[in-house]
Biopython code that builds the backbone (N, CA, C, O; Angstrom):
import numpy as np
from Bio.PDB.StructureBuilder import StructureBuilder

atoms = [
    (1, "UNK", "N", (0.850, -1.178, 0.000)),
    (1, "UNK", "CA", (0.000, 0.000, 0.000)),
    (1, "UNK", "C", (0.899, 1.244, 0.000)),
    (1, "UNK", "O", (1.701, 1.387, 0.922)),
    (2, "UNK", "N", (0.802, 2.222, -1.058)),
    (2, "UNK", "CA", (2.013, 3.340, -0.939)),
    (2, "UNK", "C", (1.076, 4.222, 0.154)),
    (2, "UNK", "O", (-0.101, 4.142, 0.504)),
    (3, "UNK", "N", (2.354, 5.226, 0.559)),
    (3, "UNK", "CA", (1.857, 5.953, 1.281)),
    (3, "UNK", "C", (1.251, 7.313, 1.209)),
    (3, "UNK", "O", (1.543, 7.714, 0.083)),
    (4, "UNK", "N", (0.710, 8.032, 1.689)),
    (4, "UNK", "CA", (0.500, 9.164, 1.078)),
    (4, "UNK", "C", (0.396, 10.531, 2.425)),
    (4, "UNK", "O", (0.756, 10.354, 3.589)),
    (5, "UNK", "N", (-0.094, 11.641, 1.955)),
    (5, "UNK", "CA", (-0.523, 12.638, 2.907)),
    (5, "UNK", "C", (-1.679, 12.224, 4.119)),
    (5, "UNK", "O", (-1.863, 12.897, 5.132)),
    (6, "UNK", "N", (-2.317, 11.118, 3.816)),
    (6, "UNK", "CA", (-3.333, 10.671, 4.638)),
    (6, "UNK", "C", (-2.435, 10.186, 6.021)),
    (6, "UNK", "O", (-3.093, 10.232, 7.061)),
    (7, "UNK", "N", (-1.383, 9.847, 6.124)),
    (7, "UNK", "CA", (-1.468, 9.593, 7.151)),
    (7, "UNK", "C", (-0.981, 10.340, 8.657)),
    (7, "UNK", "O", (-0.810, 11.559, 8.678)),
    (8, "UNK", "N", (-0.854, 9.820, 9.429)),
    (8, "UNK", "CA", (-0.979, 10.839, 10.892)),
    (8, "UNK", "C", (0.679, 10.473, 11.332)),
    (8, "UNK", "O", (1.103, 9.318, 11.374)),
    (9, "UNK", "N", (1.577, 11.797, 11.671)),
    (9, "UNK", "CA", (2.957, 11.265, 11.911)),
    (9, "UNK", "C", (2.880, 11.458, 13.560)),
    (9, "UNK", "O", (2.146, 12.194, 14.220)),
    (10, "UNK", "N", (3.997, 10.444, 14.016)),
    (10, "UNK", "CA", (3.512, 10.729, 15.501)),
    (10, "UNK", "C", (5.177, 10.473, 15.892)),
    (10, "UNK", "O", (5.927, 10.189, 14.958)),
    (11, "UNK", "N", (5.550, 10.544, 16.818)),
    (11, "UNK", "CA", (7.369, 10.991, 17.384)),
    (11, "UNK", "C", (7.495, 9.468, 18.758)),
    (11, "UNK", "O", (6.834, 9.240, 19.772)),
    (12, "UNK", "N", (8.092, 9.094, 18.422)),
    (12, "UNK", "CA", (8.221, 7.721, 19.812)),
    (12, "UNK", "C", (8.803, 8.962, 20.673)),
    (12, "UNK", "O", (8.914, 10.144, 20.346)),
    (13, "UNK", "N", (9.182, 8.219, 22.042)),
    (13, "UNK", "CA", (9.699, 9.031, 23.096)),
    (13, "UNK", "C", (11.247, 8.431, 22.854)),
    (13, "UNK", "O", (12.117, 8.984, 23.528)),
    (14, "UNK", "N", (11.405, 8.031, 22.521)),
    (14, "UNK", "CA", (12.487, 7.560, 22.354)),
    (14, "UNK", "C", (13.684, 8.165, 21.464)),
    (14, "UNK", "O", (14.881, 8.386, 21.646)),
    (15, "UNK", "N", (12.615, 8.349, 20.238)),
    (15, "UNK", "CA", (13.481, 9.297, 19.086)),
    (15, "UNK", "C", (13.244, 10.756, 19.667)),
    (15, "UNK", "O", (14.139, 11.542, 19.357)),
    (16, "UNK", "N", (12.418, 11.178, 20.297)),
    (16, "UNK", "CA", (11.932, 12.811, 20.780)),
    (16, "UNK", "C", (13.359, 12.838, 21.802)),
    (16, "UNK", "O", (14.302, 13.231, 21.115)),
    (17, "UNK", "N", (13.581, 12.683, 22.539)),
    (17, "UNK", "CA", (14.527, 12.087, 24.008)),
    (17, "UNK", "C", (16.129, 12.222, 23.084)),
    (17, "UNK", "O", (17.013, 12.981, 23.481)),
    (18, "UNK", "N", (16.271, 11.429, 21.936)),
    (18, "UNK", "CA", (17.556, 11.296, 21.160)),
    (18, "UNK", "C", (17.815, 12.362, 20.494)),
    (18, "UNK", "O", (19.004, 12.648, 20.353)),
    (19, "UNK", "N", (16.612, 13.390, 19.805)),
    (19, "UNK", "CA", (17.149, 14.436, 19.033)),
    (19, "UNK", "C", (16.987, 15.372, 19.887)),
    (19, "UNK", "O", (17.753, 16.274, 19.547)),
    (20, "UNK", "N", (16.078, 15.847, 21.363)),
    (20, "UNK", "CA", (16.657, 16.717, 21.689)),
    (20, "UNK", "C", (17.560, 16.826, 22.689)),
    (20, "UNK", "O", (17.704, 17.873, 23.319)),
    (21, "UNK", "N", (18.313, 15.632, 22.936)),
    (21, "UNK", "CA", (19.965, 15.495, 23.631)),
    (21, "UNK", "C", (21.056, 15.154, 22.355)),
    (21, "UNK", "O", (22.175, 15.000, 22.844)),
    (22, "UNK", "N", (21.063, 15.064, 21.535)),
    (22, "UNK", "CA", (22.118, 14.334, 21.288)),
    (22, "UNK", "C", (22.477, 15.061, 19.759)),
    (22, "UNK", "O", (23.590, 15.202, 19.253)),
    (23, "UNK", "N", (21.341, 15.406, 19.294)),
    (23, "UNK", "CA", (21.464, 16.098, 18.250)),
    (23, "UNK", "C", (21.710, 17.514, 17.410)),
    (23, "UNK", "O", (20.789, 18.312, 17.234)),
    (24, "UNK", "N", (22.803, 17.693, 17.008)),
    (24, "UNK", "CA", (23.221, 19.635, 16.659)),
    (24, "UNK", "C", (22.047, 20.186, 16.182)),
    (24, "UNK", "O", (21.190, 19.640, 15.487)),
    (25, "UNK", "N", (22.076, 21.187, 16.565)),
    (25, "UNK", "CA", (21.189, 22.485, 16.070)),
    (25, "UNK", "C", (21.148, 22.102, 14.328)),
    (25, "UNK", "O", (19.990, 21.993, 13.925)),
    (26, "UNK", "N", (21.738, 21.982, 13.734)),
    (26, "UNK", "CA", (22.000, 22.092, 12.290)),
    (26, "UNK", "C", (21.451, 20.806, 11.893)),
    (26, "UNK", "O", (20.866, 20.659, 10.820)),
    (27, "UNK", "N", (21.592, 20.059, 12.568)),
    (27, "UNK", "CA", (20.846, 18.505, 12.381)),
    (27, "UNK", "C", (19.324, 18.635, 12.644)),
    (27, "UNK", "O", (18.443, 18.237, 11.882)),
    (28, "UNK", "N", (19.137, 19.290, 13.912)),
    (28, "UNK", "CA", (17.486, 19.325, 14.045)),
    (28, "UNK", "C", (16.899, 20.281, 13.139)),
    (28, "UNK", "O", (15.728, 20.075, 12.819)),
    (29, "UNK", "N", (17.486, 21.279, 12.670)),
    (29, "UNK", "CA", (16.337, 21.875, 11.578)),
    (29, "UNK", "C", (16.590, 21.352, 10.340)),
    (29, "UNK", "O", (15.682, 21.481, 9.518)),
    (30, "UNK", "N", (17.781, 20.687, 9.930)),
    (30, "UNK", "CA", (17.219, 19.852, 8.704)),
    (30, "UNK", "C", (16.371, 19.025, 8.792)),
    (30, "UNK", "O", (15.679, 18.720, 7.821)),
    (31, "UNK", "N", (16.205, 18.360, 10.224)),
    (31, "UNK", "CA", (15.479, 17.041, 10.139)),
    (31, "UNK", "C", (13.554, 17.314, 10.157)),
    (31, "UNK", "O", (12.644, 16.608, 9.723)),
    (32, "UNK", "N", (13.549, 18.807, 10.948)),
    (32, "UNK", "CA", (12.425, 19.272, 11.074)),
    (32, "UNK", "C", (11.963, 19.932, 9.695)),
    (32, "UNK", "O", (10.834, 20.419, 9.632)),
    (33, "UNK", "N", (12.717, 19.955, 8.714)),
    (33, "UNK", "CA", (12.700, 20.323, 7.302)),
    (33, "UNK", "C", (12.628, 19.070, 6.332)),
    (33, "UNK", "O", (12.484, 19.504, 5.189)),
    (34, "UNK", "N", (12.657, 18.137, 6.339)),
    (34, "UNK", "CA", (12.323, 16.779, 6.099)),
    (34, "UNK", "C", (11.061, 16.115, 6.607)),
    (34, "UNK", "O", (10.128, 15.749, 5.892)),
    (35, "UNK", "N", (11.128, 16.017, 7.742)),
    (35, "UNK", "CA", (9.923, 15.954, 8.423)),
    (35, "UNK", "C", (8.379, 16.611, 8.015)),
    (35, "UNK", "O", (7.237, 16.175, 8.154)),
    (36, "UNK", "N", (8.881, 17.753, 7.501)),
    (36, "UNK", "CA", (7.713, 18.765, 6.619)),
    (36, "UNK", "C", (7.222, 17.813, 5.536)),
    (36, "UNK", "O", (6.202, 17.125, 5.582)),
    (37, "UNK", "N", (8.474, 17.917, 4.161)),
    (37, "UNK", "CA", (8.635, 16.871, 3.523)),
    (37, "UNK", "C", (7.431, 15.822, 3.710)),
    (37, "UNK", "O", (6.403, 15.594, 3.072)),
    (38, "UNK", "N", (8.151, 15.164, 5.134)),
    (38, "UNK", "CA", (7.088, 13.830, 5.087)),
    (38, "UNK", "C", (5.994, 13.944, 5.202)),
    (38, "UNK", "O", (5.554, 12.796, 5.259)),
    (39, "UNK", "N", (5.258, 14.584, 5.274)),
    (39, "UNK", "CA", (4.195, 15.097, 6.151)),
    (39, "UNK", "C", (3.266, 15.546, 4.551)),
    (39, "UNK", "O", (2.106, 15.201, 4.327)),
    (40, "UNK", "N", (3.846, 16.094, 3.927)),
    (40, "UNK", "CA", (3.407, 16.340, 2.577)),
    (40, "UNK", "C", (3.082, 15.318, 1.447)),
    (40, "UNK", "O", (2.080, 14.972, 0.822)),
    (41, "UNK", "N", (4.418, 14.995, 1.482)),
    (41, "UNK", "CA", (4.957, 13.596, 0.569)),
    (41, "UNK", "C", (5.690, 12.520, 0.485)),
    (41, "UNK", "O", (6.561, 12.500, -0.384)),
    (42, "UNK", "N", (5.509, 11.330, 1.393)),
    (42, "UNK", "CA", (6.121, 10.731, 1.875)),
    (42, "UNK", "C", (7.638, 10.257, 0.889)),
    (42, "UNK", "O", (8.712, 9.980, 1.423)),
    (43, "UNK", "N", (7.342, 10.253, -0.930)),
    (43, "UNK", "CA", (8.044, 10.032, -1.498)),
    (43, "UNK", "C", (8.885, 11.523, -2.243)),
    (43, "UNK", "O", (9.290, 11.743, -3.385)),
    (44, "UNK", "N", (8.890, 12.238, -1.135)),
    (44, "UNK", "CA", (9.646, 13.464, -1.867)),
    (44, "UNK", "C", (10.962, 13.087, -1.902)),
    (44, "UNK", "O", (11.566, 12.413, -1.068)),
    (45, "UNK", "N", (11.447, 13.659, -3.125)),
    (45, "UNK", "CA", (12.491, 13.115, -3.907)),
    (45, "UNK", "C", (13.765, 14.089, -3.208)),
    (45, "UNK", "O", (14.896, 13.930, -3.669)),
    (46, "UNK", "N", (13.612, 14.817, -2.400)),
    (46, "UNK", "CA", (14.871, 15.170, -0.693)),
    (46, "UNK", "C", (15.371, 14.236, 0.160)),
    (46, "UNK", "O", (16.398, 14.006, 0.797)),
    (47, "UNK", "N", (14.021, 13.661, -0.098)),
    (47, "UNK", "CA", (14.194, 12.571, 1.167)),
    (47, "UNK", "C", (14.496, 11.367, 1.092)),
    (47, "UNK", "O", (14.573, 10.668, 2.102)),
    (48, "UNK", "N", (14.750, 10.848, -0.286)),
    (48, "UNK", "CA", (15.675, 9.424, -1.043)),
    (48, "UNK", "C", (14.626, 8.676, 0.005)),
    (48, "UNK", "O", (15.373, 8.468, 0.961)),
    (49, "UNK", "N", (13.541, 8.240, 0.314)),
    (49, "UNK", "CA", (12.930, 7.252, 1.020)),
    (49, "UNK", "C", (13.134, 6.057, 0.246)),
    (49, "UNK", "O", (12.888, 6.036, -0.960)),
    (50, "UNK", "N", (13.527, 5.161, 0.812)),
    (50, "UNK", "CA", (13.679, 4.063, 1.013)),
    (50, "UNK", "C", (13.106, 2.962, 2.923)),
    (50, "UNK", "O", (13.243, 3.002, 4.146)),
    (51, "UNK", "N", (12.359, 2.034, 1.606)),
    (51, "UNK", "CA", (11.988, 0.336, 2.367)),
    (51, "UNK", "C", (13.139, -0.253, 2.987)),
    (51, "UNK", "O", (14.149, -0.543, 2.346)),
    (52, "UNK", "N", (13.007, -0.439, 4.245)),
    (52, "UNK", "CA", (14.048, -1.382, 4.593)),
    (52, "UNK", "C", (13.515, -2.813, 4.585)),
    (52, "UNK", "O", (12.319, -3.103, 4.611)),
    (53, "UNK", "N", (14.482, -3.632, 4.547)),
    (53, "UNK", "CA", (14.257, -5.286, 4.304)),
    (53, "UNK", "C", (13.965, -5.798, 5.804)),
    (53, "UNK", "O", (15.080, -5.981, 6.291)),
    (54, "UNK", "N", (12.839, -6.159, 6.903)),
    (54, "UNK", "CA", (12.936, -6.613, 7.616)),
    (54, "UNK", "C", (12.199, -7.865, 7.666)),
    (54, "UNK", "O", (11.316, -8.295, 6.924)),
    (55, "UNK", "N", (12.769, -8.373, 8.733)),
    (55, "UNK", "CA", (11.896, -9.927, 9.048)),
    (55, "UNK", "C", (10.671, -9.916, 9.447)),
    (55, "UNK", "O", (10.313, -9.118, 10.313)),
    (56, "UNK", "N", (9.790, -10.835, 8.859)),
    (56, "UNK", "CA", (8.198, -11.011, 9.080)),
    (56, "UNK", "C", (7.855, -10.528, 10.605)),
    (56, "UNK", "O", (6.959, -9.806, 11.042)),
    (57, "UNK", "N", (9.444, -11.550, 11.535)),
    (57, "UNK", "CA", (8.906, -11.354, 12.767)),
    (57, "UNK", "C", (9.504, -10.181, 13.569)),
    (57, "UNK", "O", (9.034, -9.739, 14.618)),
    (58, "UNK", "N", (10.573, -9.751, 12.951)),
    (58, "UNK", "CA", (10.685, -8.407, 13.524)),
    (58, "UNK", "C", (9.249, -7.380, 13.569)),
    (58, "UNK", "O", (8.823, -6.756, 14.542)),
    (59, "UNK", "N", (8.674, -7.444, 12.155)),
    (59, "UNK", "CA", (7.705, -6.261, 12.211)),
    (59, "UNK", "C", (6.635, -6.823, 12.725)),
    (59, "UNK", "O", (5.623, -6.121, 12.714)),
    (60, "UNK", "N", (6.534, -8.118, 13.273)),
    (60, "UNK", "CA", (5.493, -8.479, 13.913)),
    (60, "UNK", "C", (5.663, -8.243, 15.737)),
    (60, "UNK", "O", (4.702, -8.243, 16.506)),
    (61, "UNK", "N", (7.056, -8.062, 16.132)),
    (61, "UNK", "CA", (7.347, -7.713, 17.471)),
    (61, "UNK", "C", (7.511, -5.904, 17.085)),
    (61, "UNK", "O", (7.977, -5.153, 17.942)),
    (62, "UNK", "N", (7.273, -5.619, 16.352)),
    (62, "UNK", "CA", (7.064, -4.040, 16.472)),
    (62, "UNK", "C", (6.019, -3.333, 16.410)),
    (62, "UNK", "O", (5.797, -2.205, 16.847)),
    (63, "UNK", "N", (4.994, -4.482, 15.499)),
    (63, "UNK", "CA", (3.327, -4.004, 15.264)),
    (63, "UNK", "C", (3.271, -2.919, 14.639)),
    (63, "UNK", "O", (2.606, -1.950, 15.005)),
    (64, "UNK", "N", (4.294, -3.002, 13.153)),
    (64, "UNK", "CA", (4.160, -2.350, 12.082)),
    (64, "UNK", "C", (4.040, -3.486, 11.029)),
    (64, "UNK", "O", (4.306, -4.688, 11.041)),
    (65, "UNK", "N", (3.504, -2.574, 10.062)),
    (65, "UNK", "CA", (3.626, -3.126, 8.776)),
    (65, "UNK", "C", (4.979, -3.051, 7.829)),
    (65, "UNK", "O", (5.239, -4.003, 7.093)),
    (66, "UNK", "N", (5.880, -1.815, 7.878)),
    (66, "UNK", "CA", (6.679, -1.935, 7.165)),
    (66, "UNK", "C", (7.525, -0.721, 7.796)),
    (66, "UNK", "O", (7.124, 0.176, 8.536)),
    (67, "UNK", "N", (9.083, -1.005, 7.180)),
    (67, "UNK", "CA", (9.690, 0.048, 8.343)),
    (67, "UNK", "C", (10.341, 0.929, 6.964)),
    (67, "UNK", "O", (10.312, 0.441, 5.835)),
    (68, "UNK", "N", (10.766, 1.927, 7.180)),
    (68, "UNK", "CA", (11.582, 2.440, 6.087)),
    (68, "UNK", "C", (12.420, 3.780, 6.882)),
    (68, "UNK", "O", (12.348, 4.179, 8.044)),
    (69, "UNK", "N", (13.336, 4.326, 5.553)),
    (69, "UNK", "CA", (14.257, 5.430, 6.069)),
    (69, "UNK", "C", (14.340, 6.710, 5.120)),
    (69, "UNK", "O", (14.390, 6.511, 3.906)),
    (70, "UNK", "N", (14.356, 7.927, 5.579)),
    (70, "UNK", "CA", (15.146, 8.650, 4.928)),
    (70, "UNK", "C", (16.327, 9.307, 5.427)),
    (70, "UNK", "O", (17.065, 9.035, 6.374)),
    (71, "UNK", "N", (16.339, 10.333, 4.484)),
    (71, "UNK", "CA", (17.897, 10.736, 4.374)),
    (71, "UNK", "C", (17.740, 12.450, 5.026)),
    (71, "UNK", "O", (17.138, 13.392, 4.510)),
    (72, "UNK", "N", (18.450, 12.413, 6.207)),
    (72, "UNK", "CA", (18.352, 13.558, 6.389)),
    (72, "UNK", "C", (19.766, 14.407, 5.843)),
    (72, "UNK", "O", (19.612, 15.569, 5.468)),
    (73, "UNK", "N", (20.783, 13.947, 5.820)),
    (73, "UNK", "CA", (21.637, 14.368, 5.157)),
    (73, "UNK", "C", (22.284, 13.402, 4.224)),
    (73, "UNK", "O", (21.649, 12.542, 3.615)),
    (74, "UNK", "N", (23.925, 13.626, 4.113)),
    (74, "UNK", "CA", (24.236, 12.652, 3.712)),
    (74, "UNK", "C", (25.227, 11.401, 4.658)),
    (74, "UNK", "O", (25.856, 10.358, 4.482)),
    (75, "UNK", "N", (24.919, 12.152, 5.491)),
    (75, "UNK", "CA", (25.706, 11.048, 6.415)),
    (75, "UNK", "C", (24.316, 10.163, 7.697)),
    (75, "UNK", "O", (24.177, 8.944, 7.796)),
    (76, "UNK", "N", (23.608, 11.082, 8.386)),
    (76, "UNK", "CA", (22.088, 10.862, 8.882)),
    (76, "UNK", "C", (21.262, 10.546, 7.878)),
    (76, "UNK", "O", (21.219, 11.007, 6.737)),
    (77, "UNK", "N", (20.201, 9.206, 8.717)),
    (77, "UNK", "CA", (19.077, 8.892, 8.090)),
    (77, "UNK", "C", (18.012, 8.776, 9.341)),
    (77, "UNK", "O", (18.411, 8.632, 10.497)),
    (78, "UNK", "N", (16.744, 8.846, 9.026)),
    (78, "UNK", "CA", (15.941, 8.732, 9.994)),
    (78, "UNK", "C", (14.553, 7.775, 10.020)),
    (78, "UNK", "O", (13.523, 8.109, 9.433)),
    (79, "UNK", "N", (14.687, 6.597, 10.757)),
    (79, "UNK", "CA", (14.020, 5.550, 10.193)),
    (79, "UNK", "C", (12.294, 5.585, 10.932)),
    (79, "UNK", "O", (12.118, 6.041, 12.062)),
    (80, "UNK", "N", (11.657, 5.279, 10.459)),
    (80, "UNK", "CA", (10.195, 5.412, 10.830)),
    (80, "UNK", "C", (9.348, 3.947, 10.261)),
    (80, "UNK", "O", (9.295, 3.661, 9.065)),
    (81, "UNK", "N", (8.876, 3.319, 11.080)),
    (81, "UNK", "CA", (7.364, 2.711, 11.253)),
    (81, "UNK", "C", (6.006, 3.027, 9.923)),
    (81, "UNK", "O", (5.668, 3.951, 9.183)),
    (82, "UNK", "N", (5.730, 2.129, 10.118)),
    (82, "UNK", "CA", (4.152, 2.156, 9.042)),
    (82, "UNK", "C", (3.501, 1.582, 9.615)),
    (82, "UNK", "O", (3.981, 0.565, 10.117)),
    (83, "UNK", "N", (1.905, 1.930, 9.893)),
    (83, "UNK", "CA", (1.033, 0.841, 10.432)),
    (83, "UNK", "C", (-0.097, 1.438, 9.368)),
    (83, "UNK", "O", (-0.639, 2.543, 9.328)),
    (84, "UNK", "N", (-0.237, 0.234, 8.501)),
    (84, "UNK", "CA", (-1.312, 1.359, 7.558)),
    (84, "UNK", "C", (-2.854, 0.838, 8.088)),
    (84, "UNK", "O", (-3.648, 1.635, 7.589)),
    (85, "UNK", "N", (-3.487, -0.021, 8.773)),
    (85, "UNK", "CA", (-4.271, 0.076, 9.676)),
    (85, "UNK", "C", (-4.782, 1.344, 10.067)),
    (85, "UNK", "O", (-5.892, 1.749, 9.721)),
    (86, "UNK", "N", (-4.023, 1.946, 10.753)),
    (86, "UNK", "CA", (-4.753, 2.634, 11.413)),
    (86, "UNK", "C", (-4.401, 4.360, 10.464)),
    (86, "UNK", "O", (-5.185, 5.302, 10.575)),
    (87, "UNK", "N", (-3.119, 4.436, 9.604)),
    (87, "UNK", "CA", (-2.657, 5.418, 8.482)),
    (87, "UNK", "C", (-1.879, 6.134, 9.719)),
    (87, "UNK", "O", (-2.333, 7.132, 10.277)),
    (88, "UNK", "N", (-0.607, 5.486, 10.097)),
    (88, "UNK", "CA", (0.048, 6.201, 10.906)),
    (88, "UNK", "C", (1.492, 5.844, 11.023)),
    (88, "UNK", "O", (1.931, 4.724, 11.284)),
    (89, "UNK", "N", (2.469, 7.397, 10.704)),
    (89, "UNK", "CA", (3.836, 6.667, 10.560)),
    (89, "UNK", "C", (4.541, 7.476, 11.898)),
    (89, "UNK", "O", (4.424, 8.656, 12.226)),
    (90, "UNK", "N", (5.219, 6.509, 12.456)),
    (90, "UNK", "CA", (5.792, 6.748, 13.936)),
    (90, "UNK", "C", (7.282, 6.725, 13.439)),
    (90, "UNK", "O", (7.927, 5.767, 13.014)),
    (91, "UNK", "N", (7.732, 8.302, 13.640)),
    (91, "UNK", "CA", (9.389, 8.401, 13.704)),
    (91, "UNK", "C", (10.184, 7.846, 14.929)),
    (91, "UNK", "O", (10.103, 8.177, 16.112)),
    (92, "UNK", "N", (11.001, 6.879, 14.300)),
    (92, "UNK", "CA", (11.553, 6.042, 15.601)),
    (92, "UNK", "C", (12.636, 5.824, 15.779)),
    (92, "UNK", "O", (13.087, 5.312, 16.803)),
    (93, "UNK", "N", (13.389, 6.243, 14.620)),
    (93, "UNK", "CA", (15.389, 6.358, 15.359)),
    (93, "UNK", "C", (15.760, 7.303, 14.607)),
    (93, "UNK", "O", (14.981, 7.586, 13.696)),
    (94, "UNK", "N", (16.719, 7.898, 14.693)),
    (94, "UNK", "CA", (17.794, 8.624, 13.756)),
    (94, "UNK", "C", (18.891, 8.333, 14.243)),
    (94, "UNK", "O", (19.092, 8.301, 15.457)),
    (95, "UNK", "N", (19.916, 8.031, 13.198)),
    (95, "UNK", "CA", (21.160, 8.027, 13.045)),
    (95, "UNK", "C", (22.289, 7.955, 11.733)),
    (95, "UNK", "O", (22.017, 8.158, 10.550)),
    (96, "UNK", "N", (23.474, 7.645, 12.242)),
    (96, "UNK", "CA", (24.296, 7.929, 11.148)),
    (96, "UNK", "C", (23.939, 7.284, 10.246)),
    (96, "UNK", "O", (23.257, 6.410, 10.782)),
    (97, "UNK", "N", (23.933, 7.038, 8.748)),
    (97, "UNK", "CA", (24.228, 5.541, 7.821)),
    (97, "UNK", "C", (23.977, 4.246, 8.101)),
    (97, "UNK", "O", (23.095, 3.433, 7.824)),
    (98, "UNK", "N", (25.384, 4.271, 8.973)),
    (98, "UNK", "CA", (26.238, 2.629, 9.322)),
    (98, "UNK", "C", (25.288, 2.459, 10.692)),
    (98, "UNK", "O", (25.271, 1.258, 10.962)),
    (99, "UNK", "N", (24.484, 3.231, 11.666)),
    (99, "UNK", "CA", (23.632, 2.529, 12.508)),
    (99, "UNK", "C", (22.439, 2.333, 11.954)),
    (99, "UNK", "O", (21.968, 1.321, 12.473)),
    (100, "UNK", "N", (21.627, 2.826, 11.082)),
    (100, "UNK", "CA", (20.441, 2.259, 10.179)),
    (100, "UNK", "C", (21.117, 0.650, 10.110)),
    (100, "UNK", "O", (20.655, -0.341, 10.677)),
    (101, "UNK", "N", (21.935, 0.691, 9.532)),
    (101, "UNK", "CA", (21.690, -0.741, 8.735)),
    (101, "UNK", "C", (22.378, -1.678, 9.795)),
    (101, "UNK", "O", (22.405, -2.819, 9.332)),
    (102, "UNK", "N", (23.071, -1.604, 11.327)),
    (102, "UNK", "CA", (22.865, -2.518, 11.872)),
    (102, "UNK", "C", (21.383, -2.638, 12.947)),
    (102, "UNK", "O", (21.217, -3.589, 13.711)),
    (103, "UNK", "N", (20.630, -1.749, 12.840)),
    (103, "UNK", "CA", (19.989, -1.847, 13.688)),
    (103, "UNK", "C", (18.789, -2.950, 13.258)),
    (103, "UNK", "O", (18.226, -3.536, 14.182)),
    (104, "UNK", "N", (18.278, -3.325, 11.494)),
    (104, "UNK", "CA", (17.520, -4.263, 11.659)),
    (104, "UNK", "C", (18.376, -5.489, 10.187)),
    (104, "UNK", "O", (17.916, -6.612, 9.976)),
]
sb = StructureBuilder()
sb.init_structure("model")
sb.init_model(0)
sb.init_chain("A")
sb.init_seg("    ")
for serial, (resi, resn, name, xyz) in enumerate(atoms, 1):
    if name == "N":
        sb.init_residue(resn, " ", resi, " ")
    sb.init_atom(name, np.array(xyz, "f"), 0.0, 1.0, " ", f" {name:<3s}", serial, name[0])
structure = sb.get_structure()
């Protein structure tokens, strides 16, 4: 199911907690400038979105449907949740590159 403007974005506490400790000034307003982005068009062409490949049962211990990432720069990406059930994408990590892709 692609995604579109219909759905509702919502912030884990987890990723809220990580960007506002850990993250530069220059990082949070790009990311809050992306974030716009998503919010508009999930496939805006800023935001290189990309599907990540996860396991049936990973996204079944997460109670999403599908996980994916974009690009907040070129070194940051910021990965988010799908539950198209209910039309709701939950921002849930940011980090460099190389921690996206060990994290699933």
């Amino acid at each position: 199911m692609p995604l579109d403007e219909a759905y509702t974005i919502l912030v884990s506490r987890k990723f809220n907690k990580y960007v506002k400790k850990k993250l530069p000034r220059s990082l949070k307003k790009a990311l809050d400038r992306k974030v716009k982005f998503l919010a508009q068009n999930p496939y805006h062409t800023s935001l290189n979105t990309k599907k990540l490949k996860v396991s049936r049962r990973r996204l079944r211990d997460l109670e999403v449907d599908h996980v994916y990432e974009f690009r907040i720069n070129m070194g940051f990406r910021c990965v988010f949740y799908v539950r198209n059930k209910t039309k709701t994408i939950i921002l849930a990590r940011v980090g460099n590159h190389g921690d996206v892709r060990t994290w699933f």
